[in-house]
C-alpha positions as CSV (number, residue, x, y, z in Angstrom):
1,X,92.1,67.7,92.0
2,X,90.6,64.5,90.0
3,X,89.7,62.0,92.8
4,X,87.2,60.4,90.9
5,X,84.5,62.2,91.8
6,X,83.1,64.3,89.0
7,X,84.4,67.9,89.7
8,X,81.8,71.0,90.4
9,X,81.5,73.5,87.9
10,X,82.5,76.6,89.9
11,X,85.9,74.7,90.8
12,X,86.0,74.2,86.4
13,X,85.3,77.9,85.8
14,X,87.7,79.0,88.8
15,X,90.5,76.7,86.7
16,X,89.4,78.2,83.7
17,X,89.8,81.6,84.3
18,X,92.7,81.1,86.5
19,X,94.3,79.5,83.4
20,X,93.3,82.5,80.9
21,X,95.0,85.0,83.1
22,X,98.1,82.6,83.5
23,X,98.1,82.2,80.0
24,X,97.4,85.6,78.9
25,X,100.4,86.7,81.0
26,X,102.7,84.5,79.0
27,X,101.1,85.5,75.6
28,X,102.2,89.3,76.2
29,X,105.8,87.7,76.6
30,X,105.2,87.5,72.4
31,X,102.7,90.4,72.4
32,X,103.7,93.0,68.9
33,X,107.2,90.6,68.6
34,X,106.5,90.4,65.0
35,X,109.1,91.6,62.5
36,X,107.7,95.2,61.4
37,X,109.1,94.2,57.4
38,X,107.0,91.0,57.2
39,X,103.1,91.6,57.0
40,X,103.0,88.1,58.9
41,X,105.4,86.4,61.0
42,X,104.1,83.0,61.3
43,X,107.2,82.4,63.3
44,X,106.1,84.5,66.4
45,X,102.5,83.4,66.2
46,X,103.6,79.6,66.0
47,X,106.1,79.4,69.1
48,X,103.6,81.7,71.1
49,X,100.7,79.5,69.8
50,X,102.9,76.2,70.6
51,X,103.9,77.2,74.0
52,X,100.3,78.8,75.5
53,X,98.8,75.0,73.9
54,X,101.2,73.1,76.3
55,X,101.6,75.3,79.5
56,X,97.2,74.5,78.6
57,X,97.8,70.7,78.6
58,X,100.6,70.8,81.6
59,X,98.0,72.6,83.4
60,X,95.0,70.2,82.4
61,X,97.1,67.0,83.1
62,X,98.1,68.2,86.4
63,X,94.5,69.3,87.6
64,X,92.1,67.3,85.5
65,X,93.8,64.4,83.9
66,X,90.8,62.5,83.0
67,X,90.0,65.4,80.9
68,X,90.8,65.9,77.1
69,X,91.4,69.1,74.8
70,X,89.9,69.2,71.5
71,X,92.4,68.8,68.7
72,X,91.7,68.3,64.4
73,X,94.0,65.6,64.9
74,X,92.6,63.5,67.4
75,X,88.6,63.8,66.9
76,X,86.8,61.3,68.2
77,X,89.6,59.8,69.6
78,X,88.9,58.5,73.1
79,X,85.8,60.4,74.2
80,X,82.9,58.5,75.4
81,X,79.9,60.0,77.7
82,X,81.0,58.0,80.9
83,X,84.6,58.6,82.3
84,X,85.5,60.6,79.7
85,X,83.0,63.3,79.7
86,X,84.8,66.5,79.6
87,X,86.2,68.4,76.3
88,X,88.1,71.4,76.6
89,X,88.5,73.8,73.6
90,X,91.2,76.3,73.7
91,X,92.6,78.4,71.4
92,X,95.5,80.1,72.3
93,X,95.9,83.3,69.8
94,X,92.5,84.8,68.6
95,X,93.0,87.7,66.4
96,X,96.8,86.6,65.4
97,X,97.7,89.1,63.3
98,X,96.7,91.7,65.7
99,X,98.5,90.2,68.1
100,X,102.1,90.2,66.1
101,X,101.6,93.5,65.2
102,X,101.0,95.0,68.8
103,X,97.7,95.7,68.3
104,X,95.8,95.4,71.4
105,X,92.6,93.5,70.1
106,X,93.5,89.8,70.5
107,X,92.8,87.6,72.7
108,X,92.5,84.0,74.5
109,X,89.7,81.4,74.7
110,X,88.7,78.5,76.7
111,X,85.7,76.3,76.8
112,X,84.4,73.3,78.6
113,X,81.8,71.0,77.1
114,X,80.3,67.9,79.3
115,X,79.0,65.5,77.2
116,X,79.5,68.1,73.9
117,X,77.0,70.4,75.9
118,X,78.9,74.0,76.9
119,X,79.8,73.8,80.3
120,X,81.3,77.5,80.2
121,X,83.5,79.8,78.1
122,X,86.2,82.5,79.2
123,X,87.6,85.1,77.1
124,X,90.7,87.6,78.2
125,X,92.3,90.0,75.8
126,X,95.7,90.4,78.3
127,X,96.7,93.8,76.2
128,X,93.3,95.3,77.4
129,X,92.9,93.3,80.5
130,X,89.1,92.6,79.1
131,X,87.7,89.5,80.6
132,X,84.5,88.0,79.3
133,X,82.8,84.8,80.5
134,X,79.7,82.9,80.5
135,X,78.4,79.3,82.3
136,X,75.4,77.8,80.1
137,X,71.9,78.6,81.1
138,X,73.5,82.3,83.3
139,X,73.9,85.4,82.7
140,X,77.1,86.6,80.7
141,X,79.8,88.6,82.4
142,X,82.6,91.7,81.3
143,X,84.6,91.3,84.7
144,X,82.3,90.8,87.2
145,X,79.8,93.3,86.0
146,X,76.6,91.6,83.8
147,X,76.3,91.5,80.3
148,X,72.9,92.8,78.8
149,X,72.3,93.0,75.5
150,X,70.4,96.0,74.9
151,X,67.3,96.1,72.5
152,X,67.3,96.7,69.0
153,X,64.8,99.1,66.7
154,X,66.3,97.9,63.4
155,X,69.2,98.6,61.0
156,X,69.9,102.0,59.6
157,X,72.5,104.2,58.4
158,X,74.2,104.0,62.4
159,X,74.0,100.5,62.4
160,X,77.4,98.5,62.6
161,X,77.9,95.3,61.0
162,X,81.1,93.4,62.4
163,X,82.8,91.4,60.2
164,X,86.0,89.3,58.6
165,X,88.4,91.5,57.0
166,X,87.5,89.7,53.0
167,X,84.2,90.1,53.4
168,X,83.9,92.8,50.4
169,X,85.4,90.4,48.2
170,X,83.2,87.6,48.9
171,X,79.7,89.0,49.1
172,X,77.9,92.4,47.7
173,X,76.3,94.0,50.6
174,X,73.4,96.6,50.5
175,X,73.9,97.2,54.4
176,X,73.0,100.6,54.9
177,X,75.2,101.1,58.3
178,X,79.1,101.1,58.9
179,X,80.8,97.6,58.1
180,X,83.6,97.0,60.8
181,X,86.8,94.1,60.6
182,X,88.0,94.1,63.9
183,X,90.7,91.2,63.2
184,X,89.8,89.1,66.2
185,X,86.0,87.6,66.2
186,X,85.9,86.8,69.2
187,X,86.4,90.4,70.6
188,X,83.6,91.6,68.0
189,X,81.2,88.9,69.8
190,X,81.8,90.4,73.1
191,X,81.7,93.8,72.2
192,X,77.9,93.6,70.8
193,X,77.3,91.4,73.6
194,X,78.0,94.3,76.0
195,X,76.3,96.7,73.4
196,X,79.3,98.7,72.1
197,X,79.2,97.4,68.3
């Protein structure tokens, strides 16, 4: 696909989702593997995590090679704003220790910044089939049905607030309304996007 010329952005999103269900697909090869006697099996999470990032950069190399995926270890290595425009960000287990467990709110995510500007995101949760995505300056989409986010009158006692699962031991809260811990922030994102939290 990389002939030089700078690529459109449907073609980008078309990869990018393409690639989130691929990937998805292999992440449910993993999907509630975890041992049921350790609250945490980092070993599951890590070769799932390992092998989603490089089927990603197999995938990017063979389609867009000019492009580059964000990693801790290699920022600002080799970006400029000419050739070298496009940053993916992916990360491959969102909501991990829902995902080792088997439970089904986990997910993927994948976005593409030109120039550090957001090109798009994509987020699938493969247990669920959920698929959200968004290109800059559109609307947002669950599927292919539009994402509105409906209006608000104010908090009270019904409200929900969505957060990390520690959050009582860091901070005193006076919220009136139901405090929720999901275990995958993306997912909580989406879901008040689409108006359900």
């Amino acid at each position: 696909m990389s002939d030089g010329k700078k690529p459109e952005v449907d073609d980008l999103i078309g990869f990018g989702i393409d690639f989130i269900h691929q990937a998805g697909e292999s992440a449910m090869v993993f999907y509630g593997k975890g041992r049921p006697q350790v609250k945490f099996d980092q070993g599951v999470v890590t070769e799932a995590e390992i092998q989603l990032t490089e089927l990603f950069k197999d995938q990017l190399h063979q389609h867009f090679p000019e492009h580059k995926l964000f990693s801790v270890d290699a920022v600002n290595q080799e970006y400029s704003h000419e050739g070298k425009r496009y940053l993916w960000a992916f990360d491959p287990l969102e909501g991990v220790a829902n995902f080792q467990a088997g439970i089904p709110l986990w997910g993927l995510s994948l976005a593409l910044l030109e120039n550090f500007w957001p090109v798009f995101g994509v987020f699938f949760m493969p247990a669920t089939g959920d698929l959200f995505h968004a290109r800059a300056g559109c609307c947002a989409y669950w599927g292919r049905r539009e994402i509105t986010i409906p209006g608000s009158d104010g908090i009270d006692d019904e409200s929900t607030l969505l957060t990390y699962s520690r959050f009582h031991q860091h901070y005193r809260s006076e919220f009136p309304g139901k405090i929720r811990s999901l275990g995958c922030t993306s997912a909580h994102l989406c879901y008040v996007a689409m108006g359900r939290a």
